[in-house]
C-alpha positions as CSV (number, residue, x, y, z in Angstrom):
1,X,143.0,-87.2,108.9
2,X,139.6,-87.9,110.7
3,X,137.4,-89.3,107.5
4,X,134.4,-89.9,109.6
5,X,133.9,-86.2,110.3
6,X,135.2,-85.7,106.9
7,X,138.0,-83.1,107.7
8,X,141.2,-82.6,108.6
9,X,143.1,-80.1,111.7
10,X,145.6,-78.0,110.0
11,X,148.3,-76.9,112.1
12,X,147.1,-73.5,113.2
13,X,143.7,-75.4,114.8
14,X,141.3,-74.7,112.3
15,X,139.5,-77.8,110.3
16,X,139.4,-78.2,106.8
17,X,137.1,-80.4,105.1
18,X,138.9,-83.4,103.1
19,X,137.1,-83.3,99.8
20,X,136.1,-79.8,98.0
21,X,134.7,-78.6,95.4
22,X,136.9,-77.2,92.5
23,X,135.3,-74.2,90.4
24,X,137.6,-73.6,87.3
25,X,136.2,-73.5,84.3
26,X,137.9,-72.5,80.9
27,X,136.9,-68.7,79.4
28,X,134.3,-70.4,77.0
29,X,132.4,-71.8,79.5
30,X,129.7,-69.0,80.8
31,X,130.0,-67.8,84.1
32,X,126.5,-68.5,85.5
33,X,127.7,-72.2,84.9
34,X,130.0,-71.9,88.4
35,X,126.9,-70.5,90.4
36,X,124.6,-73.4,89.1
37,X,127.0,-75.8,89.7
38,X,128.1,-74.5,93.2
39,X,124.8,-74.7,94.5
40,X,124.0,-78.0,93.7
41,X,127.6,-79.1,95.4
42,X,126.6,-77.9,98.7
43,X,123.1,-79.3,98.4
44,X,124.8,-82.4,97.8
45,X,126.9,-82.1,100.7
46,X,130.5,-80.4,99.5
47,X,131.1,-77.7,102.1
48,X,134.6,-76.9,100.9
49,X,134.5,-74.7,97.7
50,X,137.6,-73.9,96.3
51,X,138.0,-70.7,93.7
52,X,140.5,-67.6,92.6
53,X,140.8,-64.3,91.6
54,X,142.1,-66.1,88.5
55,X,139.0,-68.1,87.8
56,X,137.0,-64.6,87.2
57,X,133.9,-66.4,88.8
58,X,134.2,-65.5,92.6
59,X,130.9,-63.1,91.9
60,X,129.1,-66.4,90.6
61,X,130.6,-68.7,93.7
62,X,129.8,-66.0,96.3
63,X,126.3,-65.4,95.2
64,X,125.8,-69.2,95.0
65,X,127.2,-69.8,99.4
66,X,125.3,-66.8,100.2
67,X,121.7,-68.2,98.6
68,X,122.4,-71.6,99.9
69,X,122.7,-69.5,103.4
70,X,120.1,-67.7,102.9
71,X,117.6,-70.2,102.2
72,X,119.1,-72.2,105.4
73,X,120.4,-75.1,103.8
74,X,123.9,-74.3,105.6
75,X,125.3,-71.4,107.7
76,X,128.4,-69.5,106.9
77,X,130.6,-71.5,109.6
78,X,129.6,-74.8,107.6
79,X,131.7,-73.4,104.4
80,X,134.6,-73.4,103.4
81,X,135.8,-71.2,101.3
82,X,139.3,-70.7,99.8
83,X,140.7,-67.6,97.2
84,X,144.2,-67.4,95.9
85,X,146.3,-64.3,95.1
86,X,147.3,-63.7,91.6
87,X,151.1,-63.1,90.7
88,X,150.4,-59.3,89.8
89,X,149.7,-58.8,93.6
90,X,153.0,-60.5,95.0
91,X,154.4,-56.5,95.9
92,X,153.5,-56.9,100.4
93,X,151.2,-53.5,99.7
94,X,149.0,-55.3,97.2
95,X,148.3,-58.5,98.9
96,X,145.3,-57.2,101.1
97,X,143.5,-55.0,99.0
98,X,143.6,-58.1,96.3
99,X,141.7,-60.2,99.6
100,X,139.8,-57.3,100.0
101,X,138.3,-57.0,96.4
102,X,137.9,-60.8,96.6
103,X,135.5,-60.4,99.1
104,X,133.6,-57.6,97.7
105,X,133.5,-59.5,94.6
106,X,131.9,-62.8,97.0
107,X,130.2,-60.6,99.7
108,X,131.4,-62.4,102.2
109,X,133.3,-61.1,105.5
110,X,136.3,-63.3,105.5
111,X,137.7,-66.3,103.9
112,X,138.4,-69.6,105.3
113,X,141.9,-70.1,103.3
114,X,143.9,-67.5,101.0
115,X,146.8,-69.1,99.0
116,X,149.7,-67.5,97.4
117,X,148.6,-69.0,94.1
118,X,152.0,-69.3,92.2
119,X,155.3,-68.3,93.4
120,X,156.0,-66.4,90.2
121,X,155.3,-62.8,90.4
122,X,154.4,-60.2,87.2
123,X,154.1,-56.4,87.0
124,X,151.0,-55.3,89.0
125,X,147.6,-53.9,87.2
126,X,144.7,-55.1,86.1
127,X,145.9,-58.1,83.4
128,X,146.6,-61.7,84.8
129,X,149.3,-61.9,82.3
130,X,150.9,-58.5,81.4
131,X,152.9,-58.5,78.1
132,X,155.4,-56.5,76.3
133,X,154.3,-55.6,72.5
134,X,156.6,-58.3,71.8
135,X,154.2,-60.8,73.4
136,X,157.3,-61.3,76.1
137,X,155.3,-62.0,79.5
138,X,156.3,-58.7,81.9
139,X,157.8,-60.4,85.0
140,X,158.2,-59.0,88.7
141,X,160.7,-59.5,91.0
142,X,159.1,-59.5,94.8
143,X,160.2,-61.2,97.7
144,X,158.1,-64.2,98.7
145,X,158.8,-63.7,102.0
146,X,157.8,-59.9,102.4
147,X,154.1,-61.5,100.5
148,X,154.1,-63.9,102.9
149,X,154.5,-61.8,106.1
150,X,151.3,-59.3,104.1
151,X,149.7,-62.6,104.1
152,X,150.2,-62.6,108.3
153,X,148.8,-59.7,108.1
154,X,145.5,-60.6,106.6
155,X,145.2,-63.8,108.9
156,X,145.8,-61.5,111.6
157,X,142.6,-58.9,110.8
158,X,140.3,-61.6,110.6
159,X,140.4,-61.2,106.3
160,X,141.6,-64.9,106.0
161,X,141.1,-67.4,109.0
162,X,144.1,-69.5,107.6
163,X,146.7,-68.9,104.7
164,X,148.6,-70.8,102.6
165,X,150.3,-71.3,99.5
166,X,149.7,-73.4,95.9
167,X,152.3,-74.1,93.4
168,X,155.5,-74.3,95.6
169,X,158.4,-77.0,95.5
170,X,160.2,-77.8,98.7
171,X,162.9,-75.2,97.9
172,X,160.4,-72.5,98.1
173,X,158.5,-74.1,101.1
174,X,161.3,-74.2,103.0
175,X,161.8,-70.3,102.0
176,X,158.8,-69.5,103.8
177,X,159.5,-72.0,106.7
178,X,163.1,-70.9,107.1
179,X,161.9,-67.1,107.1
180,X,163.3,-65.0,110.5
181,X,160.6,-63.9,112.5
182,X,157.9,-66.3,110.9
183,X,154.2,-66.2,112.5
184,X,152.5,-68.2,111.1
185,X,153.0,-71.7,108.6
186,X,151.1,-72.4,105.5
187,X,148.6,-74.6,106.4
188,X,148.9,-76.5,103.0
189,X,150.4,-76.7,99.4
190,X,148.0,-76.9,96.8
191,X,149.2,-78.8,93.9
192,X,148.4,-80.5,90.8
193,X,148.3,-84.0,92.1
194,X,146.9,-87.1,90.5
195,X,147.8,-90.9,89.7
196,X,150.0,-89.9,87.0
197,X,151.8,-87.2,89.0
198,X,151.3,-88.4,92.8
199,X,154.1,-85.9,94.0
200,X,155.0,-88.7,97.2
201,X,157.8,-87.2,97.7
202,X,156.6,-83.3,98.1
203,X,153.9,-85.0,100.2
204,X,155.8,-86.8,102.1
205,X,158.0,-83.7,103.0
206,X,154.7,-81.2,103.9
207,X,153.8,-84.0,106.1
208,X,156.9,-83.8,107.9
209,X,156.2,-80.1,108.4
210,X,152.5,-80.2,109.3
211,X,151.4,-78.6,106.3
212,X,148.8,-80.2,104.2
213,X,148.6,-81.3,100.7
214,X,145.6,-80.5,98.6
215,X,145.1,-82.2,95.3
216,X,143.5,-79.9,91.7
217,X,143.6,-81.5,89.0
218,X,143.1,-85.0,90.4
219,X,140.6,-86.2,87.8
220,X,143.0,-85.6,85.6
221,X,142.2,-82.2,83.9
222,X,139.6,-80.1,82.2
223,X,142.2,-79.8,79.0
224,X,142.1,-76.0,78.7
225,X,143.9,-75.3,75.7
226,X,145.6,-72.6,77.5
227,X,146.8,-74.5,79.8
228,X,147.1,-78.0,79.0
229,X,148.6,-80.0,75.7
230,X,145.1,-81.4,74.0
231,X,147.5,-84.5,73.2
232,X,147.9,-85.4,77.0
233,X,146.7,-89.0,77.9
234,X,143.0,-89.0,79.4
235,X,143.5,-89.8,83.2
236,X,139.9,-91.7,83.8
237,X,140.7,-94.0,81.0
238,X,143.4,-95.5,82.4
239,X,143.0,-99.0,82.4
240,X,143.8,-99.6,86.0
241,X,141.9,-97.3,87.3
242,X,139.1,-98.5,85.2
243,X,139.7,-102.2,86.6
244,X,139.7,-101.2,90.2
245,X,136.5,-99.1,89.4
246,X,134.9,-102.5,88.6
247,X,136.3,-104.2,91.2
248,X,134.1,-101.5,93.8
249,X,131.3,-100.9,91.8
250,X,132.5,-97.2,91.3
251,X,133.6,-94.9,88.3
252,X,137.6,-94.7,87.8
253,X,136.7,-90.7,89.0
254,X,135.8,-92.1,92.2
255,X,138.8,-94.7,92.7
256,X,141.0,-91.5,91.8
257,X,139.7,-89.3,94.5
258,X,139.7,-92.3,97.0
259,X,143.2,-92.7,96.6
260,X,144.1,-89.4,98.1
261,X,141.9,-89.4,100.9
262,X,143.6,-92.4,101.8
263,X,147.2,-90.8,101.4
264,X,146.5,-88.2,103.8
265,X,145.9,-85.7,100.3
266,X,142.7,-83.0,100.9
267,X,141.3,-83.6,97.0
268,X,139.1,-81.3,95.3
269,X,136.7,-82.9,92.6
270,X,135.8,-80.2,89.8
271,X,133.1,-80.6,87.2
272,X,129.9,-78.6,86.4
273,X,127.6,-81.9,85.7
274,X,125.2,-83.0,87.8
275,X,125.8,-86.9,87.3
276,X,129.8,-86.3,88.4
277,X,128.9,-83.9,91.0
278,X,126.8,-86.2,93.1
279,X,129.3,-89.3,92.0
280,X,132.6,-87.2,93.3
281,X,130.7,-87.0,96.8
282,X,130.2,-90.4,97.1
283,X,133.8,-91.2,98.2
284,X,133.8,-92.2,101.5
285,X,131.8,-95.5,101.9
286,X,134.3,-97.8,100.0
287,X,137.7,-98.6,100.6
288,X,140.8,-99.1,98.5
289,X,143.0,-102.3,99.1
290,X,146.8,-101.7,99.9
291,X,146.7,-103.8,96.6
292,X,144.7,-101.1,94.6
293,X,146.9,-98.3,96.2
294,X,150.1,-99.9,95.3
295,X,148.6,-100.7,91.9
296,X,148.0,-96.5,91.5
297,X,151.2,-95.4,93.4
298,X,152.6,-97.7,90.0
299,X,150.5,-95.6,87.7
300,X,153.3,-92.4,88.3
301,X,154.9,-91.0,85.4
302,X,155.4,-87.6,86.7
303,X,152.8,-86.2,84.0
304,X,152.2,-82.9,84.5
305,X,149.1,-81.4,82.6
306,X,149.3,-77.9,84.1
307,X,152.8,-77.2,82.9
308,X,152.1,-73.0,83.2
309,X,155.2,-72.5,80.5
310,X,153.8,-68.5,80.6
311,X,156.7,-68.3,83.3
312,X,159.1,-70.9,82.8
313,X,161.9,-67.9,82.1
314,X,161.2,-66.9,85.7
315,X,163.6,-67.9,88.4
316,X,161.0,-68.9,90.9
317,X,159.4,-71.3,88.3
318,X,158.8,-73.9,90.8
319,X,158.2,-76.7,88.1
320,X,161.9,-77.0,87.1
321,X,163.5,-79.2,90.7
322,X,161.7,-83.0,91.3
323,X,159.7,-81.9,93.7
């Protein structure tokens, strides 16, 4: 990881930048919130945006890259930009037109990175989580291997310059890597990652593979009450962080995010204020200590804030193995 030019090589030669900029926000939150902020992250200097059909706001994100190109502050080859496929698109004939009404939705020509999002797949149509009248969630069974070879496909008409996946345990990595006739590797595994859940051991295995790891979720989380149990410990007040924070002059957000840069993990920082935008980019002119990084590495309790129990009951739940 080259942290001077601020990116790293993935393994089919294209460069992704080490810290982006995370664009989830729960329902309530208005969508004209994800342009506002988006804009201000690249005039502060993020140049990798990371959103998702799930996230509803790739409109808002698009619209924000393509006024920040048109009124020169960057040009397209400076971003980039990342979308994930949604599990009711896992079935091989869905997975490009899903890409394809991603970038209508954005406007843009291609994306830099499309992930498999989960490895779970639901019945296809237009809700992210079908259900029965019975409120039972209306699963899918697809072969992650015939997505993964659509996914070639995409890479290979220019729709996605590199492809990846999110959510997957070894077991399912190694699915994909084992997979006759394979083209091409995911470049990374995007993954809740964070002091409290630092996943070393899934990380060290993608390293041994080439494929990257990319931290959400690494300030802790945004406590969706869909997603995430409200009585789950706040991350930034740890007390460790906080007194390694003082030790730099920083925030605890800031020691956080350090920390995986200097594990070899591509973090994305997510908030919509102005204050934490700016203090998120301002990562790379202070160093941790071995001492402070043992001191975090200590802080793992394999807590898990995005548990996603809407598929638990599906056999490709990929939070059920250690890693």
């Amino acid at each position: 990881m080259d942290s001077k030019h601020q990116c790293v090589k993935l393994n089919d030669g294209h460069f992704m930048p080490v810290l982006g900029f995370g664009t989830y926000a729960p329902a309530e939150v208005p969508k004209d919130k994800a342009l506002e902020a988006t804009k201000l992250a690249i005039e502060v200097g993020f140049r990798h945006i990371d959103s998702a059909h799930l996230y509803n706001n790739e409109a808002q994100v698009g619209l924000a890259i393509r006024s920040k190109i048109a009124d020169g502050s960057v040009k397209r080859e400076d971003i980039f930009y990342t979308s994930k496929l949604w599990c009711n698109s896992h079935r091989p004939e869905l997975v490009r037109p899903a890409l394809e009404r991603s970038l209508k939705n954005l406007q843009l020509d291609y994306v830099d990175l499309y992930l498999i999002h989960f490895p779970v797949s639901v019945k296809p149509g237009e809700e992210l989580i079908p259900k029965d009248e019975n409120g039972k969630v209306l699963f899918d069974t697809v072969d992650l291997c015939a997505t993964w070879e659509a996914m070639e496909k995409c890479k290979d008409a220019g729709l996605a310059k590199s492809i990846g996946v999110s959510n997957f345990n070894r077991r399912q990595l190694e699915m994909i890597l084992n997979k006759p006739g394979l083209k091409y590797k995911p470049v990374c595994n995007q993954v809740e990652c964070h002091p409290y859940l630092n996943q070393s051991k899934l990380l060290e295995f993608c390293k041994s593979k080439d494929i990257v790891l990319v931290a959400y979720s690494a300030l802790g989380s945004q406590r969706d009450p869909q997603w995430v149990d409200p009585d789950s410990p706040y991350l930034l007040e740890e007390p460790v962080l906080k007194s390694i924070a003082k030790k730099h002059s920083c925030s605890p957000g800031q020691v956080a995010l350090r920390y995986q840069l200097q594990r070899g993990v591509v973090v994305l920082a997510k908030s919509f204020s102005q204050k934490r935008i700016k203090e998120n980019f301002q990562i790379f002119d202070f160093e941790l200590t071995p001492e402070d990084m043992k001191a975090i590495d200590g802080l793992n309790r394999n807590l898990r804030y995005d548990k996603l129990q809407f598929a638990a009951n599906h056999p490709y739940f990929p939070f059920s193995e250690e890693y």
